[in-house]
C-alpha positions as CSV (number, residue, x, y, z in Angstrom):
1,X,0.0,0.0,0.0
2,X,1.3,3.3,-1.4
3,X,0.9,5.8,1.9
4,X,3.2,8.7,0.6
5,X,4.6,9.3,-2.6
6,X,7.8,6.7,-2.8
7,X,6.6,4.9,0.2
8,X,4.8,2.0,0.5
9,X,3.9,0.3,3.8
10,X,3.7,-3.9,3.8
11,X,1.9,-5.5,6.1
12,X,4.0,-8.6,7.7
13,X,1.9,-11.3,9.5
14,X,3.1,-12.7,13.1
15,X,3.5,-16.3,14.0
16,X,0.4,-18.2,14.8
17,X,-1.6,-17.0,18.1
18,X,0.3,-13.3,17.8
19,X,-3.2,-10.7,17.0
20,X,-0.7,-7.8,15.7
21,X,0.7,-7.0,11.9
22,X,4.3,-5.8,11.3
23,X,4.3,-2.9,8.8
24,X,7.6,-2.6,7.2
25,X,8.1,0.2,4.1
26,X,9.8,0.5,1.7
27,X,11.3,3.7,0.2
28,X,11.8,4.5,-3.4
29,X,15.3,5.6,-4.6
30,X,17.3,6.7,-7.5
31,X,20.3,4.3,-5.7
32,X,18.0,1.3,-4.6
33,X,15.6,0.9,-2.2
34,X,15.5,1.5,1.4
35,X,13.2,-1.4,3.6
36,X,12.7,-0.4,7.0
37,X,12.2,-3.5,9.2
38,X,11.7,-6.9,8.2
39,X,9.4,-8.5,10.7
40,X,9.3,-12.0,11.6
41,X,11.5,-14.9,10.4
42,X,8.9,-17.1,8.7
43,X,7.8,-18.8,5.5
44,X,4.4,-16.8,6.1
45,X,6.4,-13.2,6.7
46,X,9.0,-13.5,3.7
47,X,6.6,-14.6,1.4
48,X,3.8,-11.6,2.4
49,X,7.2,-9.3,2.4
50,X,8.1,-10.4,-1.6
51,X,4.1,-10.1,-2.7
52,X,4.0,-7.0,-0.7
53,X,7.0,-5.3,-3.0
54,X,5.8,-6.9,-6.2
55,X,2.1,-5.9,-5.6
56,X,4.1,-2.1,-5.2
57,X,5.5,-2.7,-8.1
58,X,8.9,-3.0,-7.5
59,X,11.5,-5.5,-6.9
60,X,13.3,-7.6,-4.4
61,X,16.4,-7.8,-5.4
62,X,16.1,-3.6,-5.6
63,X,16.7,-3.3,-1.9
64,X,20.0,-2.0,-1.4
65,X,19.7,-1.0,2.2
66,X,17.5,-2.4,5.5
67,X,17.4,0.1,8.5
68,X,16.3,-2.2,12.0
69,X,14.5,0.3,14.1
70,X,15.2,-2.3,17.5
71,X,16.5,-5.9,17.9
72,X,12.9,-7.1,18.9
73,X,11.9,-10.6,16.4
74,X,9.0,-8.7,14.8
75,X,11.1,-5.9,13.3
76,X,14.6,-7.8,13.1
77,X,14.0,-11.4,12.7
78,X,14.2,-12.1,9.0
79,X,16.6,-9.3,8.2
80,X,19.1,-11.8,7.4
81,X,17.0,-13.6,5.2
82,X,16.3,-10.6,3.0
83,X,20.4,-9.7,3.2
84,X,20.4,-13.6,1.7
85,X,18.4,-12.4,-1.0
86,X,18.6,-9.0,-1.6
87,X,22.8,-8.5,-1.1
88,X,21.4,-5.8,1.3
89,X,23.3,-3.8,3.8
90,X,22.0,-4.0,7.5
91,X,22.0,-1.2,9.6
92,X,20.9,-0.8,13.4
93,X,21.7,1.2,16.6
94,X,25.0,0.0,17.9
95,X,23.4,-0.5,21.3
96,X,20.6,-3.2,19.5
97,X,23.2,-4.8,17.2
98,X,25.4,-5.2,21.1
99,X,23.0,-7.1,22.2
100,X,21.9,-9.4,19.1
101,X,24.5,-12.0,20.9
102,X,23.4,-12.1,24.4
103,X,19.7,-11.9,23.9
104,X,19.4,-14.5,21.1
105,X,22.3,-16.6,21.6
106,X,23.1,-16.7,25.0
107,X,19.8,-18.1,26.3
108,X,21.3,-19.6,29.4
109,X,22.7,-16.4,30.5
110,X,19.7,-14.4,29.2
111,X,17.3,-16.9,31.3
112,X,19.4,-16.7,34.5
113,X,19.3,-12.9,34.7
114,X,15.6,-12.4,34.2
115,X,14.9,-15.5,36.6
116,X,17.5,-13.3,38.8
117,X,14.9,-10.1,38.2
118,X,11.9,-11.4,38.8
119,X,12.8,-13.5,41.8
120,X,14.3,-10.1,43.2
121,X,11.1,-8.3,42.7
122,X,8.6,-11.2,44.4
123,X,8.0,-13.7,41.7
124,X,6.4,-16.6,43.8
125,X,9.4,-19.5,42.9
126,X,6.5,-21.7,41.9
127,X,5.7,-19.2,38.9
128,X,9.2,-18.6,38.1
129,X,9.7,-21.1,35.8
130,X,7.0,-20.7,33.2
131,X,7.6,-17.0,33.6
132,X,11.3,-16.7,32.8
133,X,10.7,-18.8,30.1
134,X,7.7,-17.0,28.2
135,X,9.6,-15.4,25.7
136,X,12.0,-18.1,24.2
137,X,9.6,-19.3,21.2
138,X,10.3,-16.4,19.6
139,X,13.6,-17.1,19.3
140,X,13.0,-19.7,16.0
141,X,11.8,-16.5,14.6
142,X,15.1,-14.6,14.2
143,X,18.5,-15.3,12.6
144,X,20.9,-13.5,13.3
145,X,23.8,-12.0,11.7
146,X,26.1,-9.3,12.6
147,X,25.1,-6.3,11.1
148,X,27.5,-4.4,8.4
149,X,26.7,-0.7,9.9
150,X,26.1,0.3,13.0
151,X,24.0,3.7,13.8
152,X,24.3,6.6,15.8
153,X,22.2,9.4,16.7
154,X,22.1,12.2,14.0
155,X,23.2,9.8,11.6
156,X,21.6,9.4,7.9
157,X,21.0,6.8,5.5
158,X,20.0,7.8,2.0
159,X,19.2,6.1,-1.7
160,X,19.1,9.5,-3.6
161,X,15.2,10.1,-3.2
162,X,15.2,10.1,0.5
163,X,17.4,11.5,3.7
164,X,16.5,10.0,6.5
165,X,17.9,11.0,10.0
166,X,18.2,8.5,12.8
167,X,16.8,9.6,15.6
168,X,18.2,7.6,19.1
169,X,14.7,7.0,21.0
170,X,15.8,4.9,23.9
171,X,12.8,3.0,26.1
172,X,10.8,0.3,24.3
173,X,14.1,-0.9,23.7
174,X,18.0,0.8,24.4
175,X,19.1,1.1,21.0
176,X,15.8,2.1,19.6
177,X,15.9,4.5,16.5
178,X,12.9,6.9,14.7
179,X,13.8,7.7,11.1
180,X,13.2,11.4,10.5
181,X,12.7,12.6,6.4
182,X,12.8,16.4,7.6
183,X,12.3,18.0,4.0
184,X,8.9,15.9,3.7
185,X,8.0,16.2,7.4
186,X,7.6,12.1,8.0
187,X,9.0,10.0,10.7
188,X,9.5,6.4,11.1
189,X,8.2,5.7,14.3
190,X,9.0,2.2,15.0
191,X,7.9,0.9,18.4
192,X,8.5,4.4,19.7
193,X,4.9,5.9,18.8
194,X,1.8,3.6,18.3
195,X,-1.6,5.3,16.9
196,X,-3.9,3.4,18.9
197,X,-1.3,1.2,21.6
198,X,1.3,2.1,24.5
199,X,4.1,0.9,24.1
200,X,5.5,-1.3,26.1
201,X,8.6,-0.1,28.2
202,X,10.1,-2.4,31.1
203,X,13.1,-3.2,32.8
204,X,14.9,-6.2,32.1
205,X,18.6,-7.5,31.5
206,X,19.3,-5.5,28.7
207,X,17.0,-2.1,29.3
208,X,19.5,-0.1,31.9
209,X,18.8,1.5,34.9
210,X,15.5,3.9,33.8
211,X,14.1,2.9,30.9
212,X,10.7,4.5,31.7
213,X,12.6,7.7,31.8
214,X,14.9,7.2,29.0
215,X,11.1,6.2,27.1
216,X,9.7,10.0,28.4
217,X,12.7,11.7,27.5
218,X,12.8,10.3,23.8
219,X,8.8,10.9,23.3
220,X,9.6,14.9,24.7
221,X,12.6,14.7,22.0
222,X,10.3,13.5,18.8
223,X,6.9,15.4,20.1
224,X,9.3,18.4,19.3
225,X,9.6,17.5,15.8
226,X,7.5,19.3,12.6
227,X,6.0,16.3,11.5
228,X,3.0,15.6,9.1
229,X,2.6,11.9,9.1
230,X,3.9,9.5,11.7
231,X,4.3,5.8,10.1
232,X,4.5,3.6,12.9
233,X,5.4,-0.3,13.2
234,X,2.0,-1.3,14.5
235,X,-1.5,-0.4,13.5
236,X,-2.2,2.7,11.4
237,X,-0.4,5.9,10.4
238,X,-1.2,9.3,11.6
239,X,-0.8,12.6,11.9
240,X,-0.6,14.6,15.4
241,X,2.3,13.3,16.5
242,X,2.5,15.7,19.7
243,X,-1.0,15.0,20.8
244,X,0.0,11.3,20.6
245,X,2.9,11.9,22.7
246,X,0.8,13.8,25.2
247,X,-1.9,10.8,25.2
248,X,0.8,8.5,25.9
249,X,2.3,10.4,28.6
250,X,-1.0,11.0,30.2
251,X,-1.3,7.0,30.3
252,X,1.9,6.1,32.2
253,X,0.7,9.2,34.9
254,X,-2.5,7.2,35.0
255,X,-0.1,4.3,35.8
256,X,1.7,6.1,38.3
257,X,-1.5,6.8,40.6
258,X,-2.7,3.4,40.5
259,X,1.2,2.1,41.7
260,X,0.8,5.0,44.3
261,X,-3.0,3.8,46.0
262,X,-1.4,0.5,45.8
263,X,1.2,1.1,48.1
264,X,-0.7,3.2,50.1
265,X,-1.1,0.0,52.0
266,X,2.2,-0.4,53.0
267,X,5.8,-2.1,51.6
268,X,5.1,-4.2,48.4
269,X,7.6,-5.9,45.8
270,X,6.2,-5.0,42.2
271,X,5.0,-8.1,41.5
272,X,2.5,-7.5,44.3
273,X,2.3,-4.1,43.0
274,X,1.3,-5.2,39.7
275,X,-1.1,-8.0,40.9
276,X,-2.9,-5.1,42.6
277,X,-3.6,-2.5,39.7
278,X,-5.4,-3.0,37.0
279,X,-4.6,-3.8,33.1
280,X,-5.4,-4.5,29.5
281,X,-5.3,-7.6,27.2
282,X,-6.1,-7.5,23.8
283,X,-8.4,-4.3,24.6
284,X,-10.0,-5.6,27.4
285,X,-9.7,-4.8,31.2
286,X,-8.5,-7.7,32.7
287,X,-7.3,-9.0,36.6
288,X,-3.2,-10.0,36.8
289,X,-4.3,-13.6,37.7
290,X,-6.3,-13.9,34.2
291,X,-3.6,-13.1,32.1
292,X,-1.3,-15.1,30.0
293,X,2.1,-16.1,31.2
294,X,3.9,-13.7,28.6
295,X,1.1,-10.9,29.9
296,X,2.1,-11.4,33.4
297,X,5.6,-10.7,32.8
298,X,5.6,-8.2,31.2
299,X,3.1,-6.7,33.3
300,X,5.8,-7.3,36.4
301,X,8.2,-5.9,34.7
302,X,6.6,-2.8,33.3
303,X,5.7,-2.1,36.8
304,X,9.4,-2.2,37.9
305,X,10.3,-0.1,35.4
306,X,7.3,2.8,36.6
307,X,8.6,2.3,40.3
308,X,12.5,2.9,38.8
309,X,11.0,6.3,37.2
310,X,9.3,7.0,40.5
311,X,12.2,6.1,42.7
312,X,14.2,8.9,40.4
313,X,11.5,11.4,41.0
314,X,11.7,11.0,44.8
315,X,7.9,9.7,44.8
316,X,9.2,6.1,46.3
317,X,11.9,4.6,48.1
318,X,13.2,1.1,47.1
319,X,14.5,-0.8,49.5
320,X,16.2,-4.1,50.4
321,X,15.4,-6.8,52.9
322,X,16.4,-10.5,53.0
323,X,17.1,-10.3,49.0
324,X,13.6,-8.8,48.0
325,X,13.7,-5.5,46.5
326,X,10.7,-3.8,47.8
327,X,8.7,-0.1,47.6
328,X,7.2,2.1,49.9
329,X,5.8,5.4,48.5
330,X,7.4,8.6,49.9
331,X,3.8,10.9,49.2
């Protein structure tokens, strides 16, 4: 689907069970094309990638470049597939394309480390588990591949029709980038900005200290921005990217009350934080007990990373006793 003129978004379907679309793009150019993203390593997502570019009108083997926005399987997975293909250069934030190794290779490791984070924060050793563990199946989706560049902020990557600037938008994940066309007032929002989702921002392994604040600061660094159309990575594109912004920060203040009249009843570890407030699964309100194992962990670990942010802003103290990190609000 044409959405501007030289751009052309493809939808890229998600492995069985997953309700959400990739949309990748691809950009016109006098020196090759430019695909942002590459979603999913599967028969299913290279296929609807190649029909996607013929049905545009173009071809495959035109790709020159492939700009990751973030390391996460829906955006990075078949990248090396399409560099198979295509002969195309890979480019990605040099914080991402760090951690291709440790979070897809390294399992043991990896698995150690978030078993290390939840049990810190309260995870019942009976759920542990099942929840260190939700994520791995994703893992068959991606090959990986060192990539041949490695971004920056205030970099650009160009085929002759378009100049995009890399814009380094921390949060969702640490070596996140936006891709900025400031002469035709577009961005490439990634993961960053969603039309009609939050994000999801939590702290884990590879996140660093604050990534809830690293998240705010980016969103105050793109809402800035003179920008016509936001094409996102998810769901439709849009326009109003400040008022976005603004929506989505008013969200994780709505977040921030709930954490705080759950602790009003004393010290709590987040996971007893976050089985106490209340969430959202596939658009639906739903309890912290009925949600999926995947749900529940991220749910945990969104929560640390609100009561990280809140612990910077002097709303909360974190403390430790007998190996449990817990919170007690300072309001």
């Amino acid at each position: 689907m044409r959405v501007l003129d030289g751009v052309h978004q493809i939808k890229i379907p998600s492995p069985s069970g997953i309700a959400w679309d990739t949309n990748v793009y691809v950009l016109e150019g006098d020196d090759g094309h430019i695909l942002v993203d590459s979603g999913w390593d599967s028969h299913e997502a290279l296929w609807a990638l190649q029909e996607g570019i013929k049905g545009a009108g173009l071809k495959l083997r035109d790709i020159r470049k492939l700009v990751i926005t973030h390391i996460h399987p829906d955006h990075y997975g078949l990248s090396t597939k399409v560099k198979q293909i295509c002969g195309s250069e890979v480019a990605i934030h040099s914080i991402d394309a760090n951690l291709i190794f440790p979070r897809y290779e390294d399992f043991a490791g990896l698995l150690k480390k978030i078993e290390d984070v939840l049990r810190r924060n309260g995870a019942p050793e009976d759920d542990l588990p099942q929840l260190k563990e939700a994520s791995l199946w994703m893992n068959k989706y991606v090959t990986t591949e060192v990539p041949e560049v490695k971004l920056e902020d205030g970099d650009t990557v160009s085929n002759g029709s378009f100049e995009l600037e890399v814009l380094w938008t921390p949060g969702h994940s640490p070596g996140h980038i936006c891709l900025f066309e400031r002469s035709r007032k577009f961005i490439l929002t990634g993961d960053h900005v969603l039309f009609d989702t939050t994000p999801h921002v939590s702290f884990n392994p590879h996140s660093g200290d604050n990534p809830l604040g690293d998240y705010v600061s980016s969103l105050q660094k793109v809402a800035r921005l003179k920008v016509h159309f936001a094409l996102p990575g998810h769901g439709p594109v849009f326009n109003a990217l400040g008022l976005r912004v603004d929506q989505i920060l008013q969200h994780h203040e709505e977040r921030k009350r709930a954490i705080m009249k759950s602790l009003s009843s004393g010290l709590k570890t987040a996971y007893a934080v976050a089985a106490d407030i209340p969430w959202n699964a596939a658009g639906r309100n739903a309890a912290f007990q009925d949600l999926a194992v995947w749900d529940r962990r991220m749910a945990v670990t969104e929560t640390i990373a609100h009561l990280k942010l809140m612990t910077q802003e002097d709303r909360v103290a974190n403390v430790d006793m007998d190996g449990a990190s817990l919170y007690i609000a300072k309001d």
